[in-house]
LODREN-302090 format. One record per residue: x, y, z of N, C-alpha, C, O, CB in turn. Coordinates in steps of 0.2 Angstrom, whole numbers, padded with zeros to 4 digits, always signed. Glycine has a CB too. Layout:
N
XYZXYZXYZXYZXYZ ...
***
This chain:
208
-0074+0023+0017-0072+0024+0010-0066+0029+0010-0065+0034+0014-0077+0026+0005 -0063+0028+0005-0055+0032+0005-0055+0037-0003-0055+0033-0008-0046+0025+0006 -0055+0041-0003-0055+0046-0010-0048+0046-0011-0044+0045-0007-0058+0054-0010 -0047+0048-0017-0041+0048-0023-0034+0054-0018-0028+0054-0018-0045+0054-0033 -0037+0058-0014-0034+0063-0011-0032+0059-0004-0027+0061-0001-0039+0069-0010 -0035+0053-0003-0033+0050+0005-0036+0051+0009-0034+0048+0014-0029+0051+0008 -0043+0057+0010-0048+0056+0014-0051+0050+0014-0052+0046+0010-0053+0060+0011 -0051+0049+0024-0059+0044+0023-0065+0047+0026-0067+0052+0029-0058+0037+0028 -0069+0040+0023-0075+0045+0024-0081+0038+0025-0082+0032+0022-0076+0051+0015 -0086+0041+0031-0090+0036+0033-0094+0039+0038-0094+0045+0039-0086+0030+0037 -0101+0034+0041-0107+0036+0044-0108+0034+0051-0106+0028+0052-0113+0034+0040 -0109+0037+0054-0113+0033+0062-0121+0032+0062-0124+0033+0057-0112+0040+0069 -0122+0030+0066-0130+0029+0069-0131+0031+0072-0136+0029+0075-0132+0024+0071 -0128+0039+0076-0130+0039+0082-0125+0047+0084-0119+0047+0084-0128+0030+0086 -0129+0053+0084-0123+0059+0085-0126+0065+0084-0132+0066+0084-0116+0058+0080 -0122+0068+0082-0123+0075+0076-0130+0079+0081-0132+0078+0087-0127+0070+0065 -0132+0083+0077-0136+0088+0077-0143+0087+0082-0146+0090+0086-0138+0090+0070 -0144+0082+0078-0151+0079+0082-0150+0072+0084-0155+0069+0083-0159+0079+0077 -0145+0069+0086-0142+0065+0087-0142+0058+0084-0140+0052+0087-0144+0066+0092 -0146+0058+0076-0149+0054+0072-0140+0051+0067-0141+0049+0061-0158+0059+0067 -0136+0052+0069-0129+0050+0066-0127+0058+0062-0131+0063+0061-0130+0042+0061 -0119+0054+0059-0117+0062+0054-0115+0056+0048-0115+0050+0048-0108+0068+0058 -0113+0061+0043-0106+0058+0038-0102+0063+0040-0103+0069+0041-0106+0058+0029 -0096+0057+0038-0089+0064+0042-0083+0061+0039-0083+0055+0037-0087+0064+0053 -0079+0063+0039-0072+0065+0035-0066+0065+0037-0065+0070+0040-0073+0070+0033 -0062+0062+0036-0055+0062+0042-0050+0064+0037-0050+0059+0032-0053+0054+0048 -0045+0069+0036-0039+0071+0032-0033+0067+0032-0032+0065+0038-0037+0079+0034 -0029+0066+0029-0021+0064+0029-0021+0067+0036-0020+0063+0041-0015+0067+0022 -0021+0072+0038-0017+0076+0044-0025+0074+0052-0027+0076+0057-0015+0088+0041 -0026+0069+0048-0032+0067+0057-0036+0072+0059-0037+0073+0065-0027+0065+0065 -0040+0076+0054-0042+0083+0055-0050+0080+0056-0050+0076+0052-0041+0088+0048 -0055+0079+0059-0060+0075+0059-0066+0081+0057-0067+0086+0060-0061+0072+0067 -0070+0081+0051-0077+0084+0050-0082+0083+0049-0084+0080+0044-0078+0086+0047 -0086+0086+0051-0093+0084+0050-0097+0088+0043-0100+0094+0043-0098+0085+0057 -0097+0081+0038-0100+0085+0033-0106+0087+0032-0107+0092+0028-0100+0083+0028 -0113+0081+0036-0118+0080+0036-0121+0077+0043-0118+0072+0044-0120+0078+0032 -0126+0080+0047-0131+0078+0051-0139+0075+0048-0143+0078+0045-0131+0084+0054 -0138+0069+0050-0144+0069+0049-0151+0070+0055-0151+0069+0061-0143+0065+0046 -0157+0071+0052-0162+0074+0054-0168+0068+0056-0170+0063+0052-0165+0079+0049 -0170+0069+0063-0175+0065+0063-0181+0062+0062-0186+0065+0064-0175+0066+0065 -0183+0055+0057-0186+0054+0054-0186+0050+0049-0184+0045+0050-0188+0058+0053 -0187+0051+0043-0186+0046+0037-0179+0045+0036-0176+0039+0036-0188+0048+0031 -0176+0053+0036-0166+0051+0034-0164+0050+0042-0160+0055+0044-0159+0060+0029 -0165+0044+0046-0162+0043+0054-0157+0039+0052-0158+0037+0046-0165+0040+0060 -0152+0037+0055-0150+0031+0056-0148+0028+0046-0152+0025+0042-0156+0027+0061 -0138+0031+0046-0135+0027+0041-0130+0022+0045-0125+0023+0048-0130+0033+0035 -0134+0014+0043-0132+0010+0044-0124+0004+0039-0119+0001+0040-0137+0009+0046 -0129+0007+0033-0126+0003+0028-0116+0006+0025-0112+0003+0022-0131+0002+0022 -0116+0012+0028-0110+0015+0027-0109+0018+0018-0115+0019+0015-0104+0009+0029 -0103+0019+0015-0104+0023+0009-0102+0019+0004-0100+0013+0005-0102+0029+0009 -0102+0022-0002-0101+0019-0008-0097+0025-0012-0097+0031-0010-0107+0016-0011 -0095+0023-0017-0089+0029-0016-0092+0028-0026-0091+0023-0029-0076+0025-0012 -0096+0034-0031-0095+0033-0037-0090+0031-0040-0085+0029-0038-0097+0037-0040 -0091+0032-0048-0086+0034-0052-0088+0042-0055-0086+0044-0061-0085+0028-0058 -0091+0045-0050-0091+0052-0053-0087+0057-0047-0086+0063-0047-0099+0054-0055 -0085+0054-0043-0081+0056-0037-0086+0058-0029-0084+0059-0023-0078+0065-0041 -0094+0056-0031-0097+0055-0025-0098+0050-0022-0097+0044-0023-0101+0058-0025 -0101+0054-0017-0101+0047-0012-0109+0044-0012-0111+0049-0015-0098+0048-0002 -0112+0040-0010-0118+0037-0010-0120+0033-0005-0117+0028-0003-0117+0034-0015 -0128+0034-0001-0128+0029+0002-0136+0027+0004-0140+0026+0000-0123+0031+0007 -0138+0025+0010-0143+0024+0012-0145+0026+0018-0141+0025+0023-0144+0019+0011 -0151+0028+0021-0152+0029+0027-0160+0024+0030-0165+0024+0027-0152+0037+0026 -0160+0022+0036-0163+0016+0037-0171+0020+0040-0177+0017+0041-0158+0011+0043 -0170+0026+0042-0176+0031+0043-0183+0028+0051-0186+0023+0052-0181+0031+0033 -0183+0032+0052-0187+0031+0059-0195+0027+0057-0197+0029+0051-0189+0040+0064 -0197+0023+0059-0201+0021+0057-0203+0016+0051-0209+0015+0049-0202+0024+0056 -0195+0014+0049-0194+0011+0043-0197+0012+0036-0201+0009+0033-0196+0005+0044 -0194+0017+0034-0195+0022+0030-0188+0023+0027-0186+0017+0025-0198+0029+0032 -0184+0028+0027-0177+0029+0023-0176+0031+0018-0181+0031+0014-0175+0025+0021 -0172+0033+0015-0170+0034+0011-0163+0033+0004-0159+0029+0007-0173+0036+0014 -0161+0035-0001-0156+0034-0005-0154+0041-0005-0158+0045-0005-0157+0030-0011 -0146+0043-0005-0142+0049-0004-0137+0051-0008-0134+0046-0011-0140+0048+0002 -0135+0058-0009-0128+0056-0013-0124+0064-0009-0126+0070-0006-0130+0057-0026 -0118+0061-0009-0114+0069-0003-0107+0069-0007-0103+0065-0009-0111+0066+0010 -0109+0076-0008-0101+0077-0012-0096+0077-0007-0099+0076-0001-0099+0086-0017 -0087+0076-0006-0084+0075-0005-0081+0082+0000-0077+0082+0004-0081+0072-0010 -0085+0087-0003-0086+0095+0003-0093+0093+0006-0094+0097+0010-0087+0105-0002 -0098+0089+0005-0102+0090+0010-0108+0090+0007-0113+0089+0010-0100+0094+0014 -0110+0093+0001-0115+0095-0003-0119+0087-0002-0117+0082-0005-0113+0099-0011 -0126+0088+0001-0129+0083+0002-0137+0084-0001-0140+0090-0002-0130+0081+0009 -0138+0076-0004-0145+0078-0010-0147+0072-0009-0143+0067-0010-0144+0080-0020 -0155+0072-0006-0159+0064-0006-0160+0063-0012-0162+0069-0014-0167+0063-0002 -0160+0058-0016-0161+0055-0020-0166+0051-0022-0170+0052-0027-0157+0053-0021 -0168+0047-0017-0177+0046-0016-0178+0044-0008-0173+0043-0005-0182+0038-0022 -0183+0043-0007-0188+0041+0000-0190+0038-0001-0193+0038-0007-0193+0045+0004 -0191+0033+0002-0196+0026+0003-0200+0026+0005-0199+0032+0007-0195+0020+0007 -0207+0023+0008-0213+0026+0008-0215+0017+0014-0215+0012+0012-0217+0028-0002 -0216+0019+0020-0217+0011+0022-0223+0009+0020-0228+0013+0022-0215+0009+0030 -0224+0002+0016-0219-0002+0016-0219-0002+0008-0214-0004+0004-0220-0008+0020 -0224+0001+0006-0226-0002-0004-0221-0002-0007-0222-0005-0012-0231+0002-0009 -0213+0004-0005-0209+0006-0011-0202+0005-0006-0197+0009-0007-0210+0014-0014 -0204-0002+0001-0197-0003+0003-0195+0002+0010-0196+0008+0011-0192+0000-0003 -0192-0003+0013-0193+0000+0020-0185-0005+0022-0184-0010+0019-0201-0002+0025 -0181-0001+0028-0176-0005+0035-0172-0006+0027-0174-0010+0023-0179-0014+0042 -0168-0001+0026-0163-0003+0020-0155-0001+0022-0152+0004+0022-0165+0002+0014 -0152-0009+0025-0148-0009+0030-0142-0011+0025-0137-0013+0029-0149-0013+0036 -0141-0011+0019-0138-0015+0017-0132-0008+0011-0134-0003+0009-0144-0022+0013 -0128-0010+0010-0122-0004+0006-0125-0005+0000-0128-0010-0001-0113-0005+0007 -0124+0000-0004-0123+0001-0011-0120+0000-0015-0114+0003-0015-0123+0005-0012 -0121-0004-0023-0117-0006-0023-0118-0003-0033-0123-0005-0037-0116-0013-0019 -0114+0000-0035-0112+0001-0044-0113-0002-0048-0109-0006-0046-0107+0002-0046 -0115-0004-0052-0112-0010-0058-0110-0006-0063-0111+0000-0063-0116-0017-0060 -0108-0011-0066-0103-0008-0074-0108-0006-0079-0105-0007-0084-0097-0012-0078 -0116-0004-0079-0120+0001-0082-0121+0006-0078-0125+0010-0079-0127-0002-0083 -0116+0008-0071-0118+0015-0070-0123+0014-0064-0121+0018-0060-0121+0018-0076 -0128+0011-0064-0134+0011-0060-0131+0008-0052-0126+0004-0050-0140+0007-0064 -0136+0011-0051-0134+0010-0039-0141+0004-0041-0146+0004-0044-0137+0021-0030 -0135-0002-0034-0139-0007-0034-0141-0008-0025-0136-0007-0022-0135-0015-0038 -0148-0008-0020-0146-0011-0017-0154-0016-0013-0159-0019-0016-0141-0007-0014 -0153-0014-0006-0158-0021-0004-0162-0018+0000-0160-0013+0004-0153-0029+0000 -0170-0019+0001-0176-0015+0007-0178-0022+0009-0180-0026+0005-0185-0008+0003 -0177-0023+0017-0180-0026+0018-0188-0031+0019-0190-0036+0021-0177-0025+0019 -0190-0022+0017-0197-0025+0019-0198-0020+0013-0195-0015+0012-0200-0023+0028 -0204-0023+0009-0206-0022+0004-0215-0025-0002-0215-0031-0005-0200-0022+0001 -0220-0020-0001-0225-0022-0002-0230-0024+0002-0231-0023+0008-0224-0025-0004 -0236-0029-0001-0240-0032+0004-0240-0034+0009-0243-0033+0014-0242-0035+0002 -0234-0039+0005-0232-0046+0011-0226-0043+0012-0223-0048+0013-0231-0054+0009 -0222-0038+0013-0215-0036+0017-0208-0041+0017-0204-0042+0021-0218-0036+0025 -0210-0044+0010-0203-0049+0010-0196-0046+0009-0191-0050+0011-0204-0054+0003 -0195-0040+0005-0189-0038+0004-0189-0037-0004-0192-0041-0007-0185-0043+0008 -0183-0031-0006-0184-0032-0013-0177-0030-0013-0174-0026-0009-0189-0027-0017 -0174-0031-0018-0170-0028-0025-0171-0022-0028-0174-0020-0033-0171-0033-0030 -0167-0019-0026-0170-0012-0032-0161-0008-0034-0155-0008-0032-0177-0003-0025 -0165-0006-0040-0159+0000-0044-0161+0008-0044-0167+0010-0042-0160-0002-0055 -0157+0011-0044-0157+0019-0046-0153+0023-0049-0147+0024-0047-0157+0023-0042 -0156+0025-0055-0153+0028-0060-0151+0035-0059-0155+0040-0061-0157+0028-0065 -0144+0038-0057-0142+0043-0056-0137+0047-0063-0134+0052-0062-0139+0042-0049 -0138+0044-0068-0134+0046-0075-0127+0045-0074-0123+0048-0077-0135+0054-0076 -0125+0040-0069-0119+0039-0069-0115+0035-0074-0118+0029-0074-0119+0037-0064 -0110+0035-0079-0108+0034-0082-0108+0026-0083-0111+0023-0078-0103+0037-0082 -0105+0022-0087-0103+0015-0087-0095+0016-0084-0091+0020-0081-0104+0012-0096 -0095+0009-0085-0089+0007-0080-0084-0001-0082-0086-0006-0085-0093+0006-0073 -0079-0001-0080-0077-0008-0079-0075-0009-0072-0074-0004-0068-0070-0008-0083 -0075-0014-0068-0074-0015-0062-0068-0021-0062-0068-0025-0067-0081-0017-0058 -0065-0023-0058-0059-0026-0056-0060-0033-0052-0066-0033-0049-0054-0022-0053 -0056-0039-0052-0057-0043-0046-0050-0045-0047-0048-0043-0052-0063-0051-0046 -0046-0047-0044-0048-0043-0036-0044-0035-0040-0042-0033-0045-0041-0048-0027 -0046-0031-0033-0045-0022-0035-0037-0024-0033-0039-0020-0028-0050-0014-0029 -0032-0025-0032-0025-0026-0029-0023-0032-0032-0025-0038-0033-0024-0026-0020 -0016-0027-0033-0011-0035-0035-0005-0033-0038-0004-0028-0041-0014-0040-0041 +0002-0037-0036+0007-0037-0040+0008-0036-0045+0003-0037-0049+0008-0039-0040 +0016-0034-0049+0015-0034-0056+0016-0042-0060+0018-0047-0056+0022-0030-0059 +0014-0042-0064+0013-0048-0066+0007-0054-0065+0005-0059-0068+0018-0050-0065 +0003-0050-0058-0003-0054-0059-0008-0053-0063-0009-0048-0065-0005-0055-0055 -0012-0060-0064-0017-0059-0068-0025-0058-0064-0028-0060-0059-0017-0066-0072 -0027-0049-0071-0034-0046-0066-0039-0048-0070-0037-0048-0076-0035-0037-0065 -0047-0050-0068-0052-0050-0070-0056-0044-0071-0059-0042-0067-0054-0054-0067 -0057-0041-0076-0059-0034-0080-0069-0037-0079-0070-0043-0079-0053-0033-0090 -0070-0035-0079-0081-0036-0079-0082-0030-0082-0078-0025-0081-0086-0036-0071 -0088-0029-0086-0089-0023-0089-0094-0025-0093-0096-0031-0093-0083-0020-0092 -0096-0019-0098-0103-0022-0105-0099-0021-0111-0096-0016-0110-0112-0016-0105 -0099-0023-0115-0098-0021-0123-0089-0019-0124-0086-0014-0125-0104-0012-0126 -0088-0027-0120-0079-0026-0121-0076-0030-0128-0070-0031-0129-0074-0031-0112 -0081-0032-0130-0077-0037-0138-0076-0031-0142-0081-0027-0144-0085-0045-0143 -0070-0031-0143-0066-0027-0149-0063-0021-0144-0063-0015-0145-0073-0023-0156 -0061-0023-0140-0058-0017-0134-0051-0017-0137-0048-0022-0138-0057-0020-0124 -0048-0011-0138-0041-0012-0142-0036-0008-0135-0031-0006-0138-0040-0006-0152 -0035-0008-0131-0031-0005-0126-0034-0006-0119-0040-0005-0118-0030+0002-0127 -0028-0008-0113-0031-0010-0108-0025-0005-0105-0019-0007-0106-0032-0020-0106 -0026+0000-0102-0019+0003-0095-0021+0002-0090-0027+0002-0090-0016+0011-0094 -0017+0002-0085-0015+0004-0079-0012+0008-0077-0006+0008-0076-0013+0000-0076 -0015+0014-0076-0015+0020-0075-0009+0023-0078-0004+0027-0076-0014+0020-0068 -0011+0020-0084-0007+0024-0089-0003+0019-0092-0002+0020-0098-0002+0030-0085 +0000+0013-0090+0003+0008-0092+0003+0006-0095-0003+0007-0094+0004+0005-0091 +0004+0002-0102-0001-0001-0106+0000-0009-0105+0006-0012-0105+0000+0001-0113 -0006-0012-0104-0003-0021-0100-0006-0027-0106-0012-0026-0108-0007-0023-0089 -0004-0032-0107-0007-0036-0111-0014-0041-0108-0015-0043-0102+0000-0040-0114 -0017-0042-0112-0025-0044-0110-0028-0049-0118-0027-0050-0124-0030-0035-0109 -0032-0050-0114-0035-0053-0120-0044-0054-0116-0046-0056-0110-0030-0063-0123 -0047-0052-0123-0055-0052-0122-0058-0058-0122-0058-0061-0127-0059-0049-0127 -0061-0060-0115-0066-0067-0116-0071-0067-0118-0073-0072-0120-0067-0071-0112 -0076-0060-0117-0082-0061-0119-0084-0053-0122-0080-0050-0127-0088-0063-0113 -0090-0051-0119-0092-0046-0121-0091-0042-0113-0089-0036-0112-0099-0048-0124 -0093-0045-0109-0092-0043-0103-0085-0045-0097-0084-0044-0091-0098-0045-0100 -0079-0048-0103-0077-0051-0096-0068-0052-0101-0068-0056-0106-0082-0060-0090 -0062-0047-0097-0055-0046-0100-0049-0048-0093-0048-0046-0087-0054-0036-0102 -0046-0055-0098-0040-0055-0094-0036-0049-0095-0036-0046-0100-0037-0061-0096 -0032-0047-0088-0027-0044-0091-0021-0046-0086-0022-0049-0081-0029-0037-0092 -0016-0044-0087-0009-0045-0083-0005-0039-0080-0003-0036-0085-0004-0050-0087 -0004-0036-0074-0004-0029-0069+0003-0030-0074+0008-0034-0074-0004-0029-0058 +0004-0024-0080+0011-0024-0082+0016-0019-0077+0014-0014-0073+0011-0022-0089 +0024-0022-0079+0027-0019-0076+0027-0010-0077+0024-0008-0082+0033-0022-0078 +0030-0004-0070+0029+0002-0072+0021+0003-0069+0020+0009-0067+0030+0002-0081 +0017-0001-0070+0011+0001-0066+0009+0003-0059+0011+0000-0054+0008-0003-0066 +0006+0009-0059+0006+0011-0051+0001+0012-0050-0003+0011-0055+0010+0017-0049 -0001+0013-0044-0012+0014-0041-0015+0019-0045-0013+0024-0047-0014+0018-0031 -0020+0016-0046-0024+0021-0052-0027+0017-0055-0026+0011-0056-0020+0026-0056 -0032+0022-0059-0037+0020-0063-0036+0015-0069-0034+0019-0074-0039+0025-0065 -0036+0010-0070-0039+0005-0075-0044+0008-0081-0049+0010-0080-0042+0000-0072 -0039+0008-0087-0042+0012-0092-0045+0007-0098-0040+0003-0099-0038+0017-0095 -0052+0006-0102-0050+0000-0105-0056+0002-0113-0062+0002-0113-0052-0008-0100 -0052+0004-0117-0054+0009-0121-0058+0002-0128-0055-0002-0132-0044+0015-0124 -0064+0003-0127-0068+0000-0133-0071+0002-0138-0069+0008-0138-0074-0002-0130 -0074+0002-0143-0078+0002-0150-0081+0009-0148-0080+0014-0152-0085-0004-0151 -0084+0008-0143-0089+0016-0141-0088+0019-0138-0093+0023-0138-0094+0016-0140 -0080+0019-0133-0077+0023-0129-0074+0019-0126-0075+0013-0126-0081+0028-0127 -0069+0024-0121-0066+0022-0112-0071+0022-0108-0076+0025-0107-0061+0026-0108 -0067+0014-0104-0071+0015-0100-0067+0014-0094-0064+0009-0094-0077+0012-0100 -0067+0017-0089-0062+0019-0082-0065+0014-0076-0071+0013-0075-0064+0028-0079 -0059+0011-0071-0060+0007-0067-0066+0010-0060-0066+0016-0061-0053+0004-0064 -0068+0008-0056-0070+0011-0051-0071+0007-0045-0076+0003-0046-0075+0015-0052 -0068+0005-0038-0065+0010-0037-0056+0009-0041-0055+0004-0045-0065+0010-0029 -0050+0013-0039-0045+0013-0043-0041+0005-0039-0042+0002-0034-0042+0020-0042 -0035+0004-0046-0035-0003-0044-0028+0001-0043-0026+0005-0047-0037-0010-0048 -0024-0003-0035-0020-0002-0030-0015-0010-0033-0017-0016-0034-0024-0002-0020 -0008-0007-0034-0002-0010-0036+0001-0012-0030+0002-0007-0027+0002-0006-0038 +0004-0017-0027+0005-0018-0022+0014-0021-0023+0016-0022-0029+0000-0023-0018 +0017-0023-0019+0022-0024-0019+0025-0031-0016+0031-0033-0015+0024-0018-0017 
***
């Protein structure tokens, strides 16, 4: 995953301290860091890689020894906070799969093994993360047409691109044509509704 600054940022399986993988960090200037080690046992082994919020952290999952695991959040200096532990198997176990936002804010993702019968589940986690609009595609020329997704977009009176103001029109409640106007550059998709803005995530890239 790449931050606003041009950091990237991603996980191993396999390294670090106790040799159970890192998260690590690589600068514009190819500086390589290790923000986090993880520890043998439940947080082993991040397979599914990161997720990047819309509150500037990163988010993720760890697949844990024994099929256990856990859900994570690492600020962009490093500050790391388990968010919950799985418990094998009643509350979800082997959670290999990335993380993924939706436009309520909440972290969506997948345990493969979960419960009596170990079929696998669906789960959410509520971390107070704001609402959202999200894009399809995240890139595009001027003048193409973007698909805006989002909750409570009927009566949206303003759609920018990163400041631009581009013409659109509301199809539902959840779902805004809009067209990349000229003058638009990478950055955040702003789309100002009834009950506030609400900001793209990740940021949508202008291309040429």
């Amino acid at each position: 995953m790449r931050d606003a600054n041009g950091n990237l940022f991603g996980t191993t399986v396999v390294g670090g301290d106790s040799g159970e993988g890192i998260i690590f960090k690589i600068t514009p200037a190819h500086q390589f860091v290790v923000l986090h080690s993880f520890t043998y046992g439940a947080e082993s082994d991040s397979m599914a890689g990161l997720t990047l919020g819309n509150d500037g952290n990163f988010y993720g999952t760890t697949d844990g020894l024994g099929g256990r695991g856990t859900v994570f959040e690492i600020t962009p200096d490093g500050a790391y906070t388990t968010l919950y532990s799985f418990t094998c198997c009643d509350t979800g176990s082997f959670v290999y799969t990335p993380l993924f936002q939706a436009p309520n804010g909440n972290l969506y993702g997948g345990a493969a093994f979960y419960g009596q019968t170990w079929n696998g589940a669906i789960f959410s986690l509520n971390n107070n993360l704001s609402p959202l609009v999200q894009t399809l595609p995240t890139m595009g020329k001027v003048g193409k047409q973007v698909t805006i997704l989002g909750n409570g977009l009927t009566g949206s009176s303003s759609v920018t691109f990163n400041g631009a103001p581009a013409t659109f029109t509301v199809v539902s409640d959840a779902y805004i044509k809009a067209t990349v106007p000229t003058g638009a550059t990478t950055g955040t998709i702003s789309v100002v509704t009834p009950s506030g803005t609400l900001n793209s995530n990740p940021a949508f890239v202008v291309t040429k």
